[in-house]
N, C-alpha and C positions, 0 to 999 in steps of 0.2 A: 504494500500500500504506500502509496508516492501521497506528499503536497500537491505534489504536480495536478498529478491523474485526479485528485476530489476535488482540486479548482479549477478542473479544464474547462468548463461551459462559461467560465468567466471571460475566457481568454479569446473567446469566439467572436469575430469581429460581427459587427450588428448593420445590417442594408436596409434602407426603406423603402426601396421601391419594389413592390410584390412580384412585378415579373422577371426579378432577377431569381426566384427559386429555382429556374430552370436552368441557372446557370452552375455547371459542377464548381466552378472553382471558387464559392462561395462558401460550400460544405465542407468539414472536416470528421476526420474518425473521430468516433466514442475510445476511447482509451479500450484496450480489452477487458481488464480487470472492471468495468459500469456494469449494471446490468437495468433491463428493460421490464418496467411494470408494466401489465397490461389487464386491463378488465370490459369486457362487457355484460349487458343484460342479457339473460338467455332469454328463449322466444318474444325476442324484445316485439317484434312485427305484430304479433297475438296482443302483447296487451297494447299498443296503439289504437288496433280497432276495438277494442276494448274503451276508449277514449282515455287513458293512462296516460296517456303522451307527454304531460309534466312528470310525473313521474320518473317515467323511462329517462328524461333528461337531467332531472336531479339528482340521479344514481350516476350516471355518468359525471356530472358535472365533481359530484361528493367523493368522487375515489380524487379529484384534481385538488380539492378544498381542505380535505383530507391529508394529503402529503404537505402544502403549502402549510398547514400550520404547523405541522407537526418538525416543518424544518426552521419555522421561524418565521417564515415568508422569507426567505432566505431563494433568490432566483434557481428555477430548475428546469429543465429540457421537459413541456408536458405539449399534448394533444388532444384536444376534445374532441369527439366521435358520436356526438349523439345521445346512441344509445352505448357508452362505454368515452376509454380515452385508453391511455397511453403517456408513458412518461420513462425517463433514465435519470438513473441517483450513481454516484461512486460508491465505490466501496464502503468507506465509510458509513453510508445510512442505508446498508446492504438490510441488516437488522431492523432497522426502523421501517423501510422500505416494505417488507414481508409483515409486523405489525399491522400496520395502518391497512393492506389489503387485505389481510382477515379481519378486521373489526367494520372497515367501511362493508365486506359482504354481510357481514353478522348484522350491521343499520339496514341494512336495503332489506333481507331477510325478514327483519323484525320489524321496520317501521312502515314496508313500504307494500310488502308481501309481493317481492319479486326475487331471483336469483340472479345475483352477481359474480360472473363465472372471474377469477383474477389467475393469475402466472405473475413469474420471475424469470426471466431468462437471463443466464448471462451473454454479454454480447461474444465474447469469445468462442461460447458455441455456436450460434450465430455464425459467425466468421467460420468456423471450419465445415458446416456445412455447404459455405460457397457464395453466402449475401455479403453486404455489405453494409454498417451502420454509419451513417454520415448525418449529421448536424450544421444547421445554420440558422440565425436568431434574423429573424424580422421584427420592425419596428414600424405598428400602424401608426404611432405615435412619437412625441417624445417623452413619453410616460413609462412606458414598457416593452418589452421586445416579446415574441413569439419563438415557438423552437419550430422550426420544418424538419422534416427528415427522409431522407434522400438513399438510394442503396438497394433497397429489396428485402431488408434486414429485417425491418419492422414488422411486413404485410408477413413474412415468415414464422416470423415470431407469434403474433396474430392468428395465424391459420394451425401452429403447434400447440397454443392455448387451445385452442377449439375441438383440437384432438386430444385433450386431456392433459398435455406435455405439462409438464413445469408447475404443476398446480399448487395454488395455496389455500387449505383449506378453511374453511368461514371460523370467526371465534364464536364463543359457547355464546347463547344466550343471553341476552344484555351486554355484550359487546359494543363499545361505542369508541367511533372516533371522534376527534374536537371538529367540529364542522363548522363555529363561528364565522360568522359573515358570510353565509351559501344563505342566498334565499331567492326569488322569485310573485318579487312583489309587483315588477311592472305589467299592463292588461299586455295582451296582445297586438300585433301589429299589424294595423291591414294594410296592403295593397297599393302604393299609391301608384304603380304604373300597370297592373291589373292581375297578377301574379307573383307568387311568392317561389322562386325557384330552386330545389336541392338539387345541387350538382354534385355525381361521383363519377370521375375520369380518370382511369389506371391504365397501368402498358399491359399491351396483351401478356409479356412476358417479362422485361427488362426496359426500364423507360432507355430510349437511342433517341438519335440525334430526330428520328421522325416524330418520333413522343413528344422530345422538348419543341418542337417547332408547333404543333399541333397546339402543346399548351398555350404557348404562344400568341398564336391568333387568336384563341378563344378569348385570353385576358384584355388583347388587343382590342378585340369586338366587342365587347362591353365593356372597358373602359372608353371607348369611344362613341358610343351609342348614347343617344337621351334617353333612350327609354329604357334605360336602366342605370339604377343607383345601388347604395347598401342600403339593406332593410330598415336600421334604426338611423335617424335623421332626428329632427326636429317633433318625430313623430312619437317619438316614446313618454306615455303616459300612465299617473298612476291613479287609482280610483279606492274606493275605500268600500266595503273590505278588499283587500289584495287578492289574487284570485290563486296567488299560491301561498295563501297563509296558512292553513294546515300542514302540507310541503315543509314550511319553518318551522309548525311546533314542533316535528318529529325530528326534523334536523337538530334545533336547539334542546331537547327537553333531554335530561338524563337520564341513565336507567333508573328504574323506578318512578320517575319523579311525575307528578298528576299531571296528564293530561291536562286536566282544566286549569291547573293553574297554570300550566306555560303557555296555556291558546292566550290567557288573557294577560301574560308578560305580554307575547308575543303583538299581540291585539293594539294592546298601549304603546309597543315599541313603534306598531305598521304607521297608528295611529298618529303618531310625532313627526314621522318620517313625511307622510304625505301632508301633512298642514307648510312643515316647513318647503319642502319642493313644491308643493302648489301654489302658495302665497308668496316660494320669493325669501324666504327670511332667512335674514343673516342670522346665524349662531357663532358668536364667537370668530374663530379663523373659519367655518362652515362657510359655504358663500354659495347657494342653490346655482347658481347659472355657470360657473366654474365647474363644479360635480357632473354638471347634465353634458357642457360640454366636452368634458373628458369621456363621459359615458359614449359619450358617439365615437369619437376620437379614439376608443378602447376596444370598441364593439369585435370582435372575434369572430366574424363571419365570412372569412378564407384563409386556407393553409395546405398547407403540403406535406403528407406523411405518406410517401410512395405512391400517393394520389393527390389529385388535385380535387378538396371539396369547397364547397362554394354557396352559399345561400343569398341569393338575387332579386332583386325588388326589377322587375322587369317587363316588358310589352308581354302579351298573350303569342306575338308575329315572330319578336327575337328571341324569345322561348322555340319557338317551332323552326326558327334560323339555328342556334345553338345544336336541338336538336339533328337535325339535318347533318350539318358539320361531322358532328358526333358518329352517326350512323353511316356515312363515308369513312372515316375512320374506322372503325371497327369491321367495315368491308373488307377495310384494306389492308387488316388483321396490323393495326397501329394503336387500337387502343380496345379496351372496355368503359362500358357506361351505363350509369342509373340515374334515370331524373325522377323527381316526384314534383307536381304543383298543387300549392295551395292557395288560400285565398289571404293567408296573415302571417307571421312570423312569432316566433317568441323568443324571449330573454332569460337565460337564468346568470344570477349575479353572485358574484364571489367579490365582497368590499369588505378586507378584513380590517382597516379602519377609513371612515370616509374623511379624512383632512388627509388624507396620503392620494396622490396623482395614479396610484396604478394598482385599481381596481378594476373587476376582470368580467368581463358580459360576453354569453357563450352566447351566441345565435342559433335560431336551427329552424326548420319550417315548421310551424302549429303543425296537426294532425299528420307526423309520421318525419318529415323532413331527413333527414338523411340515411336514419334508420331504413325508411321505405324505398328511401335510391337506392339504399343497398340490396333491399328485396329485390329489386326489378331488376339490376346486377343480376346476381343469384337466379331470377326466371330468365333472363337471358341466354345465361351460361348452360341452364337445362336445359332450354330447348336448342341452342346448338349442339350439345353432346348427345342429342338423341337424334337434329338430322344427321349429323356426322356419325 
């Protein structure tokens, strides 16, 4: 165990312009001795149509909210997925690292009555397998940076969880992680160019020079296009009750500790929260129009983890342009692809104190968003292995 190798992600130089993910010489190795958390919802798709779909995102979001405290808020390589995420620690919080995924499954388990499948890989097996784990930090802002992840390494990893690989099993019964400032107070987001788009774009095999070019225009085409912007704008609002304040009591309440009484902590906390951002009021160094602005400025709604996922406020036409695109690609055995549309978007938020600049707003489409572009992946891949 090196200084080196536990401080490497510090060392990682930070880009801000998003369509440089497709550039390799951005990326760097994960040191060998890292290793790669990973968890999702299992039959996360079932409970969506189930209408669970906050849910399914607050489990995801809670395995991210989850390590972030337990490191301090201390910066780390993570990926939100939806329904699941993804993350790499050094050695050093190897231990902690395996903690916090059996206690966050043991909350999803107990609070949420879903399963939360997690893994540990190290990256070095990884690597002898024949992938590759590669790192680079983006900056939607100058608040905070993002980790992409670039190699094959990851989706590997991802698909060896799924096969049982590497497992960490749930903690006992009233297991709880700190999940402090995960909640999911803002409404939903409609539409304002008439669809809400989940993009999921991976290489058929190994992203190549056609992959990254592919990407390329796509980022090119909608950042150039009007009829498409990022989800959360000027449009993110909150109303009273919150419509994920249940969500938060289970997040914040302890084991054991009443139900009722932390709906009605929680109630009074929502309750504060939204007089102050609707009316504007200063608290202290608090300053409502600063907060909201970072909240957009922070918003978490593209990135790159051996795919390109994407959630798009965009025309019904360049939704069907996109598509198209896509569909040529994958003819041309250049890529894989799932889309989902909806009619709104949502927020889940991780502000583990609001007078700090880099607090963390996960996007993802209302009813299924990239959970569901992964199902249409997945129906795709069937039925070509059955015409083939």
């Amino acid at each position: 165990m090196s200084i080196e190798s536990n401080r490497f992600y510090e060392s990682v130089p930070v880009f801000d312009r998003f369509t440089g993910i497709v550039d390799p010489a951005r990326y760097q190795p994960l040191p060998d001795d890292w290793m790669l958390g990973l968890a999702d919802v299992v039959q996360s798709t079932k409970a969506i149509r189930e209408n669970r779909y906050k849910a399914v995102n607050m489990a995801g979001a809670a395995v991210i909210a989850a390590m972030a405290n337990a490191l301090g808020n201390r910066d780390f390589p993570f990926v939100f997925g939806g329904d699941g995420a993804s993350f790499a620690v050094p050695p050093a919080d190897t231990d902690l690292a395996r903690a916090e995924l059996a206690a966050t499954a043991a909350w999803v388990r107990d609070e949420l009555g879903l399963t939360l499948r997690t893994a540990l890989v190290p990256v070095q097996e990884v690597r002898q397998h024949g992938f590759a784990v590669d790192v680079a930090r983006f900056a939607p802002s100058r608040n905070l940076s993002y980790a992409m992840f670039s190699g094959g390494g990851l989706a590997w990893a991802e698909a060896a969880m799924k096969r049982g690989a590497y497992a960490i099993a749930p903690g006992p019964p009233g297991a709880r992680p700190d999940l402090a400032g995960l909640s999911c107070r803002f409404s939903e987001i409609p539409a304002a160019h008439g669809t809400i788009l989940s993009l999921l774009v991976l290489p058929v095999s190994r992203a190549d020079a056609k992959f990254r070019r592919l990407i390329t225009e796509l980022l090119d085409l909608i950042e150039a296009s009007p009829d498409a912007s990022r989800p959360v704008a000027d449009s993110a609002t909150l109303r009273w009750p919150p419509p994920g304040l249940e969500l938060e009591v289970r997040a914040t309440r302890r084991a054991g500790g009443s139900l009722a009484l932390y709906r009605l902590l929680v109630m009074v906390k929502c309750a504060a929260s939204y007089l102050v951002l609707r009316f504007k009021i200063r608290v202290g160094q608090f300053v409502p129009a600063t907060y909201m602005r970072q909240l957009v400025d922070n918003s978490d709604f593209r990135k790159y983890d051996d795919a390109l996922r994407m959630v798009i406020d965009c025309s019904p036409a360049l939704a069907r342009v996109i598509e198209a695109r896509l569909s040529a690609a994958a003819a041309a055995g250049v890529a894989r692809y799932g889309l989902h549309q909806q009619d709104r978007a949502m927020m889940t938020c991780f502000t583990p104190s609001a007078l700090r600049s880099d607090h963390v707003h996960f996007i993802d489409g209302a009813l299924g968003g990239y959970a569901m572009a992964a199902s249409a992946l997945k129906t795709e891949d069937r039925q070509t292995t059955q015409v083939g």
